[in-house]
N, CA, C and O atoms as a GROMACS GRO file, in nm:
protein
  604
    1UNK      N    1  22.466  24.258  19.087
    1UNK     CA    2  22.388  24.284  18.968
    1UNK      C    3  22.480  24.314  18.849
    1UNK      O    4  22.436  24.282  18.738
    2UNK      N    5  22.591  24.365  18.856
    2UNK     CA    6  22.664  24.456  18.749
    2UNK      C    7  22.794  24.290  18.696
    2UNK      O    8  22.856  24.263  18.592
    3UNK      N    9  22.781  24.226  18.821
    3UNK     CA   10  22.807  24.092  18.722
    3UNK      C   11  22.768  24.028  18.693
    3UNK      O   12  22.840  23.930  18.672
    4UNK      N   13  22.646  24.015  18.665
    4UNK     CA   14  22.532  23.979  18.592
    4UNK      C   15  22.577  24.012  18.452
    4UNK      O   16  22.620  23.929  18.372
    5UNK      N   17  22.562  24.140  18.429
    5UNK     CA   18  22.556  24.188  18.328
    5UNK      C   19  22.632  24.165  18.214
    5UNK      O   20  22.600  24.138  18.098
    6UNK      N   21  22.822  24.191  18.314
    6UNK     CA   22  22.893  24.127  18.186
    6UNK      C   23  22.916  24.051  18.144
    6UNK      O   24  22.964  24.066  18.031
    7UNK      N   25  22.904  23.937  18.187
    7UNK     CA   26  22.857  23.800  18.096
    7UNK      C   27  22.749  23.802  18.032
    7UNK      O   28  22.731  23.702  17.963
    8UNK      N   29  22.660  23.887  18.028
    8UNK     CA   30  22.513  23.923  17.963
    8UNK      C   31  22.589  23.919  17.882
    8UNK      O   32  22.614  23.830  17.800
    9UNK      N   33  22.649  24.049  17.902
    9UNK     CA   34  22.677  24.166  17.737
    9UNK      C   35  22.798  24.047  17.606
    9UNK      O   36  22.790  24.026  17.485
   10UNK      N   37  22.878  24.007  17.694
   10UNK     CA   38  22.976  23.940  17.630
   10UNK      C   39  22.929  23.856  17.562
   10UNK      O   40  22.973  23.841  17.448
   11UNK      N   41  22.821  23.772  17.613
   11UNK     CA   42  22.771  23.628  17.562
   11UNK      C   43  22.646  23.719  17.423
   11UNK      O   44  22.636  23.654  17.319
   12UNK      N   45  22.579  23.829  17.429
   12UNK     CA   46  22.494  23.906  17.362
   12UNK      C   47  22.566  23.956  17.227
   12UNK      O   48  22.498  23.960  17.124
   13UNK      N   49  22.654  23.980  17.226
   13UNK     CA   50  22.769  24.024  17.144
   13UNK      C   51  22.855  23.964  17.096
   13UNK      O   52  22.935  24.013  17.016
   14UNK      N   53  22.856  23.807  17.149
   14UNK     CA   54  22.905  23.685  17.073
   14UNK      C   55  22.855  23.623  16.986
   14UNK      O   56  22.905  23.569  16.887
   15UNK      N   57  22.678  23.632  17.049
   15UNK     CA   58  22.559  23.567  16.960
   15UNK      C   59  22.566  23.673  16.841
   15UNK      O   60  22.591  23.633  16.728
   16UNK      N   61  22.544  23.809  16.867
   16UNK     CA   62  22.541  23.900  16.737
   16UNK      C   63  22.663  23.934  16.669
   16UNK      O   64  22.665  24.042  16.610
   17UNK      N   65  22.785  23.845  16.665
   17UNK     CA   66  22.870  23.904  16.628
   17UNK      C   67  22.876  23.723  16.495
   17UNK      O   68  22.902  23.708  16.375
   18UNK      N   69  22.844  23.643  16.589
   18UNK     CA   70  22.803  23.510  16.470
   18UNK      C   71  22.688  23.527  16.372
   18UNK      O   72  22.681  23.512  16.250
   19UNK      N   73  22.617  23.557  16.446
   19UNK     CA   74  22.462  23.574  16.342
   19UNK      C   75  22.503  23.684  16.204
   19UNK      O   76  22.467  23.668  16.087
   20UNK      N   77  22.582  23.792  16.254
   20UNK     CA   78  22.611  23.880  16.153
   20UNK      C   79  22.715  23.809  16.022
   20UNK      O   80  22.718  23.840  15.903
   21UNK      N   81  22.783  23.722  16.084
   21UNK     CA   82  22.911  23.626  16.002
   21UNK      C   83  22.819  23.563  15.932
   21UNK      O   84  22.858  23.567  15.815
   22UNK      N   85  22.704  23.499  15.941
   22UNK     CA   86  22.644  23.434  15.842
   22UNK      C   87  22.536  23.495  15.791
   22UNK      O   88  22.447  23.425  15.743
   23UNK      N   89  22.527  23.602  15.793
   23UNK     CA   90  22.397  23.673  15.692
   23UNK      C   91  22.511  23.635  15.548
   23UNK      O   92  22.631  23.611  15.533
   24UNK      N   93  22.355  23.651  15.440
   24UNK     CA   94  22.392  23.610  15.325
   24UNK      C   95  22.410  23.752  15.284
   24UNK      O   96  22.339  23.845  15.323
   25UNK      N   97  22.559  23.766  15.163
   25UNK     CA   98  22.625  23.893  15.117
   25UNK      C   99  22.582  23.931  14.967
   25UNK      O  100  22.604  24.029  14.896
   26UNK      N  101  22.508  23.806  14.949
   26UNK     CA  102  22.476  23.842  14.834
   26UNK      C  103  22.377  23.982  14.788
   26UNK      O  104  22.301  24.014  14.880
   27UNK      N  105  22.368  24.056  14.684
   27UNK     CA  106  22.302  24.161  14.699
   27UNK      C  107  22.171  24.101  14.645
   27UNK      O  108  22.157  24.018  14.555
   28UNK      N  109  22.075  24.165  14.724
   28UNK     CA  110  21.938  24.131  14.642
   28UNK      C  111  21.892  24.263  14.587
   28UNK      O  112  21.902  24.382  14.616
   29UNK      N  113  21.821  24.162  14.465
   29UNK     CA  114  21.810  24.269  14.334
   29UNK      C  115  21.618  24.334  14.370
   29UNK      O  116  21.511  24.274  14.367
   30UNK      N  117  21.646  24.446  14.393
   30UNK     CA  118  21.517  24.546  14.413
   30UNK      C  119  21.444  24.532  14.315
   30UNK      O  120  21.462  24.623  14.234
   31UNK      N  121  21.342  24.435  14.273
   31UNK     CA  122  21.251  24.410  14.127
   31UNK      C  123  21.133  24.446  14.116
   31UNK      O  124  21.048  24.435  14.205
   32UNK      N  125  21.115  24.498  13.996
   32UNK     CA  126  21.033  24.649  13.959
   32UNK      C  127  20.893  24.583  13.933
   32UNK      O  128  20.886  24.535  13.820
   33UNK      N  129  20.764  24.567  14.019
   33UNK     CA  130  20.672  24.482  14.005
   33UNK      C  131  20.606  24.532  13.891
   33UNK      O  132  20.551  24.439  13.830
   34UNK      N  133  20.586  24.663  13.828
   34UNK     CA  134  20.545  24.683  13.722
   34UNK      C  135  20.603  24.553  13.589
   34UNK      O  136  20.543  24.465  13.528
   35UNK      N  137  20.769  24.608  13.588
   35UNK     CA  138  20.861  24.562  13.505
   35UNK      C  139  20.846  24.425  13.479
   35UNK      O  140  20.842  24.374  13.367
   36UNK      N  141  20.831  24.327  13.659
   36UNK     CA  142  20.840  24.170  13.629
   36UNK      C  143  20.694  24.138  13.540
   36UNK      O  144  20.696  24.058  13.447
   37UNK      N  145  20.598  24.194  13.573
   37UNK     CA  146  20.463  24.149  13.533
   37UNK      C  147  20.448  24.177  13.403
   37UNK      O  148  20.369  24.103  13.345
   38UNK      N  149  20.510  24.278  13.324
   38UNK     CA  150  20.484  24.268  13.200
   38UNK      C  151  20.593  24.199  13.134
   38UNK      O  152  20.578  24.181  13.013
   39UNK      N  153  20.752  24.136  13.212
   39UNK     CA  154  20.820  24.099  13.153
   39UNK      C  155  20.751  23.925  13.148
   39UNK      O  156  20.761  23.839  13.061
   40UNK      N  157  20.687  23.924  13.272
   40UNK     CA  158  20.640  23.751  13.284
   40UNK      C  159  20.521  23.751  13.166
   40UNK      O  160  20.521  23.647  13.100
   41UNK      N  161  20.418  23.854  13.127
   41UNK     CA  162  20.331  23.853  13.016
   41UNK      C  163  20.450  23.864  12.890
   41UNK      O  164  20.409  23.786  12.804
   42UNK      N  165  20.528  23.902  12.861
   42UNK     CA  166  20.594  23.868  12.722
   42UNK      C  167  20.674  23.714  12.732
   42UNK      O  168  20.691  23.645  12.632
   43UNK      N  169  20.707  23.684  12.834
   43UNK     CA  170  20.699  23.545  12.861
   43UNK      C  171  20.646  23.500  12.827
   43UNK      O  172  20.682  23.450  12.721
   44UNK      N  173  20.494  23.466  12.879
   44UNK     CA  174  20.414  23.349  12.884
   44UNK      C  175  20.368  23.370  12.712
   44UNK      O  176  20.341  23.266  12.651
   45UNK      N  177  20.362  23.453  12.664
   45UNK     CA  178  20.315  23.481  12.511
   45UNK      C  179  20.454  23.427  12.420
   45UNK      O  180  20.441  23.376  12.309
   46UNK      N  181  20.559  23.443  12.473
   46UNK     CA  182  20.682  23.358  12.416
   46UNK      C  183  20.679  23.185  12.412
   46UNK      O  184  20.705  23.099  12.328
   47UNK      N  185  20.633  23.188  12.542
   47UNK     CA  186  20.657  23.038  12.576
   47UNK      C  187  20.480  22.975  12.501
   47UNK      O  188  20.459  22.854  12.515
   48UNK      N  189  20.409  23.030  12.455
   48UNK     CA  190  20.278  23.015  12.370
   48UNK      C  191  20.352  22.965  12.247
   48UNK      O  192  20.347  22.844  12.226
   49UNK      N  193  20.427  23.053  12.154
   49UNK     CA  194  20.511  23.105  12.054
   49UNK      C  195  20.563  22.965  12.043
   49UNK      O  196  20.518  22.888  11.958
   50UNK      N  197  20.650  22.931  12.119
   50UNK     CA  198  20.776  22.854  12.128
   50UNK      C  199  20.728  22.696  12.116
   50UNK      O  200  20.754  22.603  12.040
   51UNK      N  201  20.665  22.711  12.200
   51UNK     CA  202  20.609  22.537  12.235
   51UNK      C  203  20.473  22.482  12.174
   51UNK      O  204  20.382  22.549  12.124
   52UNK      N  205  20.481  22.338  12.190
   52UNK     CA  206  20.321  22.324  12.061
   52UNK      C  207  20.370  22.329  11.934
   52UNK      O  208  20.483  22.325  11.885
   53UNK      N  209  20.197  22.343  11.872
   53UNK     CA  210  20.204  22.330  11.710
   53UNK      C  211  20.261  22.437  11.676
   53UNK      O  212  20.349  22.421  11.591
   54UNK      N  213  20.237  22.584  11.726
   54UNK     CA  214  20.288  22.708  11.707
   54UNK      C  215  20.438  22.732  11.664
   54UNK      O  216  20.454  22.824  11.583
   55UNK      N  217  20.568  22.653  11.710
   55UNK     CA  218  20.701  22.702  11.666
   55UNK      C  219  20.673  22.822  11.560
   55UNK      O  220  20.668  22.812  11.437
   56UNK      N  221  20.656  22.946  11.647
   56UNK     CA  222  20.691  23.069  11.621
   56UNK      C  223  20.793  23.196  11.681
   56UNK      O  224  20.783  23.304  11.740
   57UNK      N  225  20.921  23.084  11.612
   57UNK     CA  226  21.052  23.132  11.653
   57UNK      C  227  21.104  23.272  11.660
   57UNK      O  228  21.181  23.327  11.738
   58UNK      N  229  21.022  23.322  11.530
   58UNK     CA  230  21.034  23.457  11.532
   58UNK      C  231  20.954  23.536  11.647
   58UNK      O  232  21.027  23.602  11.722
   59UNK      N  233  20.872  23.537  11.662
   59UNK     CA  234  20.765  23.560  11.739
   59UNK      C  235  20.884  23.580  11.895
   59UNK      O  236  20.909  23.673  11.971
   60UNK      N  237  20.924  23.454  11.883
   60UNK     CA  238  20.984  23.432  12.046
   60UNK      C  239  21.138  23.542  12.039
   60UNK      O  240  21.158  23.640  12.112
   61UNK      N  241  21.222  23.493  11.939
   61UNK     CA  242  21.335  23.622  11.930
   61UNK      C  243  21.281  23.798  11.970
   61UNK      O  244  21.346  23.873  12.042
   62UNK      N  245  21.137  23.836  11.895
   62UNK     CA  246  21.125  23.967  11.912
   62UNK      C  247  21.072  23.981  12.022
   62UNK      O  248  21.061  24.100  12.052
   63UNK      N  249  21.016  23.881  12.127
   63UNK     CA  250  20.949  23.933  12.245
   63UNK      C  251  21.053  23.891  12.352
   63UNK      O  252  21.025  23.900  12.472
   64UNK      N  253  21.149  23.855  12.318
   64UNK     CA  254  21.278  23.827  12.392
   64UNK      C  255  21.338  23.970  12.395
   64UNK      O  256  21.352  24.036  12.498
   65UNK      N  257  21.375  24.016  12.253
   65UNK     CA  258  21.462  24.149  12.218
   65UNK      C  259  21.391  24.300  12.302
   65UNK      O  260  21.452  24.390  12.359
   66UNK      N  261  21.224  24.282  12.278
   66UNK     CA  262  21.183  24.383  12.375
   66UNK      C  263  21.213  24.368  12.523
   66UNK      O  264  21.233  24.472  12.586
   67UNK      N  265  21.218  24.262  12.581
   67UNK     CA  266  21.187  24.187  12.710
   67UNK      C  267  21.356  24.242  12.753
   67UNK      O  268  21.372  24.318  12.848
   68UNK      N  269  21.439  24.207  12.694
   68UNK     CA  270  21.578  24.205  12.746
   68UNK      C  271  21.641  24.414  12.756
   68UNK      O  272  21.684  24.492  12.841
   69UNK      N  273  21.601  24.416  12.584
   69UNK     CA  274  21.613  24.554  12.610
   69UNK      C  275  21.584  24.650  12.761
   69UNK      O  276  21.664  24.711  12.832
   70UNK      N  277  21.449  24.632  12.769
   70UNK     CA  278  21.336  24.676  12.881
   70UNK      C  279  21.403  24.648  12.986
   70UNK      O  280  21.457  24.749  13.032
   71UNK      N  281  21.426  24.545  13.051
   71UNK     CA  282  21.480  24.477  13.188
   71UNK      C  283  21.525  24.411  13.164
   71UNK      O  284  21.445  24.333  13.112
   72UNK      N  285  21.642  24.362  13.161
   72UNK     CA  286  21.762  24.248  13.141
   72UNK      C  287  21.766  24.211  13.320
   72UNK      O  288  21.863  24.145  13.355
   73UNK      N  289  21.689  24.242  13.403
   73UNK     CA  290  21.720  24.208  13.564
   73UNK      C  291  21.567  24.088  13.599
   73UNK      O  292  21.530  24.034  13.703
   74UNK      N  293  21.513  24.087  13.466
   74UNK     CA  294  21.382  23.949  13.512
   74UNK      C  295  21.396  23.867  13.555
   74UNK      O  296  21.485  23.788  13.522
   75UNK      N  297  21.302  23.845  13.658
   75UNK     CA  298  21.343  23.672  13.748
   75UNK      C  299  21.406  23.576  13.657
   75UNK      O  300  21.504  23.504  13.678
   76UNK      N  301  21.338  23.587  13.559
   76UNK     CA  302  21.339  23.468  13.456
   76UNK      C  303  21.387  23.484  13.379
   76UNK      O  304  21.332  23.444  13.276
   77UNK      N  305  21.481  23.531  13.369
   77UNK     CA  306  21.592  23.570  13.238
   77UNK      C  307  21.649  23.458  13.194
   77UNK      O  308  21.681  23.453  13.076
   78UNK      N  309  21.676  23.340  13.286
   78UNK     CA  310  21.728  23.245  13.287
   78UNK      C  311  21.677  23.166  13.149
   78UNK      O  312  21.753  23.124  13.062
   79UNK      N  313  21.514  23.155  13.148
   79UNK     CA  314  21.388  23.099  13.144
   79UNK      C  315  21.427  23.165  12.956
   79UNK      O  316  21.496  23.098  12.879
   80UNK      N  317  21.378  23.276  12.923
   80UNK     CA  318  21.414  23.340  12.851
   80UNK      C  319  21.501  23.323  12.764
   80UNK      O  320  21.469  23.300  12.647
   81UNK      N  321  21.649  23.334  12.811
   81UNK     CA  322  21.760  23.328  12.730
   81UNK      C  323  21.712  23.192  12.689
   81UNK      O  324  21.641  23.208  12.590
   82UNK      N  325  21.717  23.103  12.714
   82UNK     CA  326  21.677  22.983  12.700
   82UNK      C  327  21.594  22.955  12.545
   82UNK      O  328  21.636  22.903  12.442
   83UNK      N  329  21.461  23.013  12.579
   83UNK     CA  330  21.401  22.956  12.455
   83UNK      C  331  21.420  23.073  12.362
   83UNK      O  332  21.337  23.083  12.271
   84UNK      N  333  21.508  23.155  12.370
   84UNK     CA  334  21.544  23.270  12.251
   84UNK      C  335  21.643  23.206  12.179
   84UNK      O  336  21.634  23.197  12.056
   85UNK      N  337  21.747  23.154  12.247
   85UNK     CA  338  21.852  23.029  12.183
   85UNK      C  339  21.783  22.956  12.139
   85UNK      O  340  21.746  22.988  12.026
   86UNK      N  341  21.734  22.842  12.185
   86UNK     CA  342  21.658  22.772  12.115
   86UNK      C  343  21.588  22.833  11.956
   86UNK      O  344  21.609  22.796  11.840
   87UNK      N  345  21.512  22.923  12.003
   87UNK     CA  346  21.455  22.997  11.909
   87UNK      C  347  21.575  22.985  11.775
   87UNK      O  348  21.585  22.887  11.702
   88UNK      N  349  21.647  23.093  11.769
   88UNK     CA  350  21.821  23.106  11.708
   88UNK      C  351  21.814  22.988  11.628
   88UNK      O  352  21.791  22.979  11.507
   89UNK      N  353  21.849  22.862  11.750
   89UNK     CA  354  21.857  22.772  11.683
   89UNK      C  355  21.805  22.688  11.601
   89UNK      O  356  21.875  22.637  11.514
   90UNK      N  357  21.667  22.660  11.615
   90UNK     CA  358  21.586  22.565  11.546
   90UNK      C  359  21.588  22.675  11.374
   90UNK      O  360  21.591  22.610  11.269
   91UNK      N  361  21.587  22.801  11.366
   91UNK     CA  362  21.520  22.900  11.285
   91UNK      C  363  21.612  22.941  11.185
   91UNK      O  364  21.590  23.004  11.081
   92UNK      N  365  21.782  22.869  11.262
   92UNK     CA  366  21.818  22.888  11.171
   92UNK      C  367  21.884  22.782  11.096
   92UNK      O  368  21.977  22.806  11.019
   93UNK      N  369  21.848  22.687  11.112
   93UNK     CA  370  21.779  22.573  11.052
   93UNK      C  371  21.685  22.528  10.970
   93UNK      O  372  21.662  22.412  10.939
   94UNK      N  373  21.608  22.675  10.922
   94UNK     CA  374  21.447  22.684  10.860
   94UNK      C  375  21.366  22.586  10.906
   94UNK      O  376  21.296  22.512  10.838
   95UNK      N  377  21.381  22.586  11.059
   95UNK     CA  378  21.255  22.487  11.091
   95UNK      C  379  21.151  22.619  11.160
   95UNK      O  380  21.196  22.732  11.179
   96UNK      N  381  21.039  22.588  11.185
   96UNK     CA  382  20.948  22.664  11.256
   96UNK      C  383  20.860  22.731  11.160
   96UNK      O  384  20.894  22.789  11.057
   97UNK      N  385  20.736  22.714  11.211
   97UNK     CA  386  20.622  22.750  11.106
   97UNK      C  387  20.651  22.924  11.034
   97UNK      O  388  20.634  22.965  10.920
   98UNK      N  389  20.688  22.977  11.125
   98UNK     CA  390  20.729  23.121  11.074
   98UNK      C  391  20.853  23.144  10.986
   98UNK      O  392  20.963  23.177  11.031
   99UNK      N  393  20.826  23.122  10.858
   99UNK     CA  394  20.974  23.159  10.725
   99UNK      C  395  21.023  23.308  10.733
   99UNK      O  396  20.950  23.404  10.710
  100UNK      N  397  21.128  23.315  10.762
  100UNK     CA  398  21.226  23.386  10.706
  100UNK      C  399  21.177  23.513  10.560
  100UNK      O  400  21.165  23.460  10.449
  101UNK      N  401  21.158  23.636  10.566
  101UNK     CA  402  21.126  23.670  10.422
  101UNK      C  403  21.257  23.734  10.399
  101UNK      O  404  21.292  23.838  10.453
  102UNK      N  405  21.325  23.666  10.316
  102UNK     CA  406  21.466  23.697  10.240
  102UNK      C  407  21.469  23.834  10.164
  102UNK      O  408  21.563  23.912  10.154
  103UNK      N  409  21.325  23.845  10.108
  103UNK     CA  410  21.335  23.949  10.027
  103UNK      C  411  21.310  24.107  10.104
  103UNK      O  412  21.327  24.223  10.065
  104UNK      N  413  21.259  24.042  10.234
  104UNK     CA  414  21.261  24.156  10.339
  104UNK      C  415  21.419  24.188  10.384
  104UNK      O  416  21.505  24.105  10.412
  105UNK      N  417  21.431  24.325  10.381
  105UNK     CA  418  21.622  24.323  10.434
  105UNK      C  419  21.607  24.307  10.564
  105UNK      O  420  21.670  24.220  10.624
  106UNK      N  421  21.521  24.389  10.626
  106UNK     CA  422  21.536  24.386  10.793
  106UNK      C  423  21.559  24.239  10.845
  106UNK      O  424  21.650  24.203  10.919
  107UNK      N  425  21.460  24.161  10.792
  107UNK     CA  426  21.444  24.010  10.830
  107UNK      C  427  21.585  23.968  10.748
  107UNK      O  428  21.651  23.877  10.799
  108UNK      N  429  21.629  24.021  10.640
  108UNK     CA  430  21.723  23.918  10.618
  108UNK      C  431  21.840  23.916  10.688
  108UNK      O  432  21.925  23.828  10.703
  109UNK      N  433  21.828  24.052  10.736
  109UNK     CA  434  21.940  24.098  10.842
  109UNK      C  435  21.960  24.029  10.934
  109UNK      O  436  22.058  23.957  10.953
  110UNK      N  437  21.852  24.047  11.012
  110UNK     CA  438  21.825  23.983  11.136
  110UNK      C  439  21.842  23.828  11.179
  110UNK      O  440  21.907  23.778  11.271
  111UNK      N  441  21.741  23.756  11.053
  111UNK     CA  442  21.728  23.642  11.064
  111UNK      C  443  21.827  23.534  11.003
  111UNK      O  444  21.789  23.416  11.005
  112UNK      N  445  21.970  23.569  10.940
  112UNK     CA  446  22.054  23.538  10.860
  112UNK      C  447  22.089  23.428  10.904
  112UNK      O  448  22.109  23.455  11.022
  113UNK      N  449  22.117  23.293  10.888
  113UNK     CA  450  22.138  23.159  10.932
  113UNK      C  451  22.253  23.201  11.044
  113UNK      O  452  22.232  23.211  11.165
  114UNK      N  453  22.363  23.220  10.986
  114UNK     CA  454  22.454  23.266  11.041
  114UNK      C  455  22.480  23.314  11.186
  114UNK      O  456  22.546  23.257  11.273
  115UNK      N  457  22.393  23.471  11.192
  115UNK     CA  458  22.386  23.521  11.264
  115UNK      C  459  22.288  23.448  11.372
  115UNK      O  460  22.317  23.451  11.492
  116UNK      N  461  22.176  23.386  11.327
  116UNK     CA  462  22.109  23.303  11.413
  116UNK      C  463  22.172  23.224  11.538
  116UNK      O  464  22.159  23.240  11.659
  117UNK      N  465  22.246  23.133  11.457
  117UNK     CA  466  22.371  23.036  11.530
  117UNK      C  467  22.462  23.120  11.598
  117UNK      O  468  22.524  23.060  11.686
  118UNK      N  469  22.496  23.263  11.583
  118UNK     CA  470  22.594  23.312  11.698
  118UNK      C  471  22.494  23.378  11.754
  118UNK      O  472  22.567  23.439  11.833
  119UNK      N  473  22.403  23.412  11.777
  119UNK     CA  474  22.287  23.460  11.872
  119UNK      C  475  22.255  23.307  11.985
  119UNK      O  476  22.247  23.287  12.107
  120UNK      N  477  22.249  23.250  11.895
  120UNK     CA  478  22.200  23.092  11.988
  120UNK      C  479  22.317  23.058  12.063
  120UNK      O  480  22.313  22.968  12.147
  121UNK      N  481  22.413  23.118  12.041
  121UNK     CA  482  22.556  23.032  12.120
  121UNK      C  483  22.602  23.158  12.233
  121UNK      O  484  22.700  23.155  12.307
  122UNK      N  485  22.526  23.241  12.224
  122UNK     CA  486  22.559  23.369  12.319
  122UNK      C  487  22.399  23.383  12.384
  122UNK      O  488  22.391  23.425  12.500
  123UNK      N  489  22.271  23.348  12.310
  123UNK     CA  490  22.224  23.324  12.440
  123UNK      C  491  22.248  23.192  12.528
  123UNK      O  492  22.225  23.217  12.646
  124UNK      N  493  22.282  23.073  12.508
  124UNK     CA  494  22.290  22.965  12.562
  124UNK      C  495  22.391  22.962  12.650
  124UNK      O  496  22.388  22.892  12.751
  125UNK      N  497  22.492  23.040  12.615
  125UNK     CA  498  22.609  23.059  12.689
  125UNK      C  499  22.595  23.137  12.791
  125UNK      O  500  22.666  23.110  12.888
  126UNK      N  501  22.507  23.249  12.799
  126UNK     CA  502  22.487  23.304  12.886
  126UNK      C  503  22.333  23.209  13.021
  126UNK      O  504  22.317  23.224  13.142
  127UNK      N  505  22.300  23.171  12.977
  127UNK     CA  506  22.239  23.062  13.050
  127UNK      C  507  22.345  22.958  13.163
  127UNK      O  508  22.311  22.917  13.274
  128UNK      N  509  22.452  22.939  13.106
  128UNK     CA  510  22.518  22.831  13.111
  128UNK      C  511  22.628  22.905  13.237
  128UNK      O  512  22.670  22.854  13.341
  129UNK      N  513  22.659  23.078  13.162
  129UNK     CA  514  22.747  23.120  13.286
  129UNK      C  515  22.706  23.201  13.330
  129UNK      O  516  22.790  23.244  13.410
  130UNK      N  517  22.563  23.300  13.333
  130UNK     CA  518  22.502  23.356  13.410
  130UNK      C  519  22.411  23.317  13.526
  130UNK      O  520  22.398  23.393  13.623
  131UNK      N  521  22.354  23.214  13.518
  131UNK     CA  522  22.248  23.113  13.576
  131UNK      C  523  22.324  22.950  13.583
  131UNK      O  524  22.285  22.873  13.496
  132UNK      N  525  22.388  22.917  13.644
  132UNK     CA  526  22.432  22.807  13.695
  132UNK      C  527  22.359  22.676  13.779
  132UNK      O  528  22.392  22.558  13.793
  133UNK      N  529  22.251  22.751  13.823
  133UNK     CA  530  22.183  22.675  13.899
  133UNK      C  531  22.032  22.650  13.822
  133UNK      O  532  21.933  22.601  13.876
  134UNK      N  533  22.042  22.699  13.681
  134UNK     CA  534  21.949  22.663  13.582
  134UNK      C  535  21.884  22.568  13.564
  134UNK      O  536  21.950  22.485  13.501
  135UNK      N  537  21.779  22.533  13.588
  135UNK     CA  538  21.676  22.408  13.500
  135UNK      C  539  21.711  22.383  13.358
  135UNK      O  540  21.695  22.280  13.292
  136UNK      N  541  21.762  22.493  13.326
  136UNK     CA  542  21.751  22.501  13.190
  136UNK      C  543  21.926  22.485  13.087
  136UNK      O  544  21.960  22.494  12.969
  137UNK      N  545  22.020  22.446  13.271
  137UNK     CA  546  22.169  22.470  13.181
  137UNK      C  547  22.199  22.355  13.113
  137UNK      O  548  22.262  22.356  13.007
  138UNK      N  549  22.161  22.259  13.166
  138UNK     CA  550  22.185  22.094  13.119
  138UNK      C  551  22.173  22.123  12.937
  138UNK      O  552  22.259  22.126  12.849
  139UNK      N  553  21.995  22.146  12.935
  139UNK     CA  554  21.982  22.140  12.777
  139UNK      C  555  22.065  22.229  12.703
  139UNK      O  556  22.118  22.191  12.599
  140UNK      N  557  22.082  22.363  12.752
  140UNK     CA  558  22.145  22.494  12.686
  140UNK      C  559  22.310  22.434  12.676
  140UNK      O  560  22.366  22.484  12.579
  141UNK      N  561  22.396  22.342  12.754
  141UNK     CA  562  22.473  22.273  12.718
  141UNK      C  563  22.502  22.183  12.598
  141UNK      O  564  22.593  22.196  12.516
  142UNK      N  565  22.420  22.100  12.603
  142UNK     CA  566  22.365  22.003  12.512
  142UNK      C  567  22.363  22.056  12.356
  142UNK      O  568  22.409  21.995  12.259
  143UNK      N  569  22.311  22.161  12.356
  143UNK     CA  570  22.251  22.218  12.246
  143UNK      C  571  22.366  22.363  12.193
  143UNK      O  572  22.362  22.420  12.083
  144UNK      N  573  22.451  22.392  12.298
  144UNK     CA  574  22.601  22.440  12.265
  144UNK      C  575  22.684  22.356  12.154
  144UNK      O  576  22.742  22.388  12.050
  145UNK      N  577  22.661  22.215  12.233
  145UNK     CA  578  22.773  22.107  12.200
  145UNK      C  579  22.734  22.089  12.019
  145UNK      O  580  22.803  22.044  11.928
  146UNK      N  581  22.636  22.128  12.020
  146UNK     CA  582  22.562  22.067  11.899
  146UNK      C  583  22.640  22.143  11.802
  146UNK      O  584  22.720  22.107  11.715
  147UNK      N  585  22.599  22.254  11.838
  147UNK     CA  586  22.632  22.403  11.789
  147UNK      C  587  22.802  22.394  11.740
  147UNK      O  588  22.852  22.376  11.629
  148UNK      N  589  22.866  22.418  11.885
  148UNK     CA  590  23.004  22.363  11.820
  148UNK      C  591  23.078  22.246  11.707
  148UNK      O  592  23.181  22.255  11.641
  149UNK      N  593  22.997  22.160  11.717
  149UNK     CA  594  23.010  22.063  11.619
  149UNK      C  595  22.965  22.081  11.534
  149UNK      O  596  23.021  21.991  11.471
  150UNK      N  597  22.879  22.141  11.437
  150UNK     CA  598  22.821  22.216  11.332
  150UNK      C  599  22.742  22.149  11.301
  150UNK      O  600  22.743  22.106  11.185
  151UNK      N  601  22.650  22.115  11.383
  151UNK     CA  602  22.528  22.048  11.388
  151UNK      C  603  22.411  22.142  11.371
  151UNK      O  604  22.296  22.098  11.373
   0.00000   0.00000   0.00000
């Protein structure tokens, strides 16, 4: 009976000593179901904002700025950075139904062509090297390149 066993144990402790070699090391991120659900509702009200007749770029920058502040750990941050660049970009361009009020300082602060375009190239960039496996890195590339070329 007792040599039975140690080939049990040996062969038991070979299997669990492989299985343990390939668990994945990556850490998984503990996500705050309160946090995702209202970060996915300032989402979906962004991505309203963003897309369509609506281009309300501004709209999408400030529900980005709460969204990131709040939880910068959202599934979809990826998703996010994404059309906040975008955002950046098209806006500061004076495209998008929502103008710029110059004579407002906060907005002029904020919304300064300038500053737009290095907001758009630091969120896109962070798309590009935070999220690699992005839906969204191809275009956020694309739209770097643009950027760099002073397009």
């Amino acid at each position: 009976m007792t040599k039975l066993l140690v080939p049990a144990f040996f062969l038991l402790a070979l299997v669990s000593s492989t299985a343990t070699a390939q668990r994945n090391v990556a850490p998984v991120l503990d996500r705050d179901p309160l946090m995702e659900t209202d970060a996915k509702h300032n989402l979906d009200v962004a991505l309203q904002g963003f897309s369509g007749l609506k281009k309300a770029y501004k709209q999408v920058i400030y529900r980005f700025d709460e969204t990131y502040a709040a939880y910068p750990d959202f599934s979809k941050m990826d998703q996010f950075l994404y059309i906040a660049g975008m955002s950046s970009y098209y806006l500061s361009d004076n495209k998008g139904r929502q103008k710029v009020d110059f004579k407002n300082e906060r907005e002029k602060e904020k919304f300064a062509p300038d500053k737009l375009r290095k907001d758009a190239v630091t969120y896109l960039t962070a798309v590009v090297e935070k999220y690699p496996q992005s839906q969204f890195r191809a275009d956020a590339e694309k739209t770097l390149q643009l950027l760099r070329d002073g397009k």
